[in-house]
N, C-alpha and C positions, 0 to 999 in steps of 0.2 A: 643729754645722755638718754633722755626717756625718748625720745624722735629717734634717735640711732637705734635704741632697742627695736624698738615698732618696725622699723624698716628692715633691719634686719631679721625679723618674725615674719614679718609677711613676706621676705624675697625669700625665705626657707618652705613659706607654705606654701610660696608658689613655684620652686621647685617640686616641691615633693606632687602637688599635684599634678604639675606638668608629667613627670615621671608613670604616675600612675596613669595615668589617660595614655600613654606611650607603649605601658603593655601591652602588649596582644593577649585577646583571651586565647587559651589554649583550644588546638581544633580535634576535639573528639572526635579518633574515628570508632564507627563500633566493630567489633572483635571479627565477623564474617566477615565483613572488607577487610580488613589488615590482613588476615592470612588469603586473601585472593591472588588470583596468579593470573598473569595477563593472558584472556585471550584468542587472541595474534598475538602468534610468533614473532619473535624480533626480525625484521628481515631488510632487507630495503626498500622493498615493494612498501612496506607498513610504514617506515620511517619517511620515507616521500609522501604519505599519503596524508602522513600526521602533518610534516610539515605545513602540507598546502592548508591543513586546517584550522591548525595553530595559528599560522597567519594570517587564518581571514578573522579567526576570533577568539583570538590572544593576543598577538603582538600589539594591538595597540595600549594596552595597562604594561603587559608582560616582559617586553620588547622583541625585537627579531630574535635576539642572541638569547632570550630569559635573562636577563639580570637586572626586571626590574623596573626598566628604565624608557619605557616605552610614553607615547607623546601625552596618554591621558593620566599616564602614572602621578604627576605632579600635583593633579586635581584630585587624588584622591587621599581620604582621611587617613590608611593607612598605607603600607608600603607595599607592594604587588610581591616583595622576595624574589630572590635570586635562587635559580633553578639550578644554577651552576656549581653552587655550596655545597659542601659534601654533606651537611642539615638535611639540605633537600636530596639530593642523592640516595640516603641513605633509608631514606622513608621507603613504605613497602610499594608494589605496584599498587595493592590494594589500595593504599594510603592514599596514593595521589588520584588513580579512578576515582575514589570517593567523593574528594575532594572536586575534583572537576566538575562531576556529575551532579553534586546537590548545592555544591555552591557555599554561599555565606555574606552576610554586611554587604561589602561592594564587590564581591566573587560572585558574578553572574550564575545561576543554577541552569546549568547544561541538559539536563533529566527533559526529554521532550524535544529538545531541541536538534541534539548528537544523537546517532547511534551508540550503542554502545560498543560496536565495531571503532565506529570514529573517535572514540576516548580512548580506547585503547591502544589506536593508532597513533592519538597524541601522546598518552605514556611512553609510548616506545619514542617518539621524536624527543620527546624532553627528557629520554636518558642521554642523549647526545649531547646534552647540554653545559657537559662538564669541563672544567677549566683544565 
């Protein structure tokens, strides 16, 4: 009985820890980028442009489609997220510029790297991204 308790105690503890290492911390953005507005104009000249860039440096975590699923995603600690989600969708252009551009953990920091033309050109490709 006392072996069945203990196992049971520890397969509880180690859920619960599993669980908590499972969260993602929340990604703060701050208040100036939230209400930012992309920009480029949405167009398709922007949307191609985003594309080709997306592609050369996203899709490998992100996937071609964003959901995610792309060839390094597997190796990484967390989940790269699905762009396609109305989660994501929903978020401001500010939100996801932000995001793009400073990065995080295993979110590469773009700032240096992208224009900020070219981020914005990827926001407007990753509105396309919906289901």
């Amino acid at each position: 009985m006392k072996t069945l308790k203990l196992l049971f105690v520890s397969a509880a503890a180690l859920m619960l820890s599993a669980t908590l290492v499972a969260q993602p911390k929340p990604w703060v953005v701050p208040a100036n980028f939230k209400s930012m507005k992309s920009a480029i104009a949405k167009s398709d000249v922007s949307t191609k442009a985003g594309m080709a860039i997306y592609t050369k440096n996203c899709a490998s975590c992100h996937g071609k489609a964003g959901l995610g699923d792309g060839v390094k995603a597997r190796a990484l600690k967390n989940s790269p997220g699905d762009f396609s989600k109305p989660e994501f969708q929903s978020l401001s252009d500010g939100d996801v510029f932000y995001k793009t551009k400073t990065g995080r953990d295993e979110m590469p920091k773009y700032e240096g790297k992208l224009t900020d033309e070219d981020i914005w050109n990827i926001v407007n490709y990753m509105r396309t991204l919906k289901k």
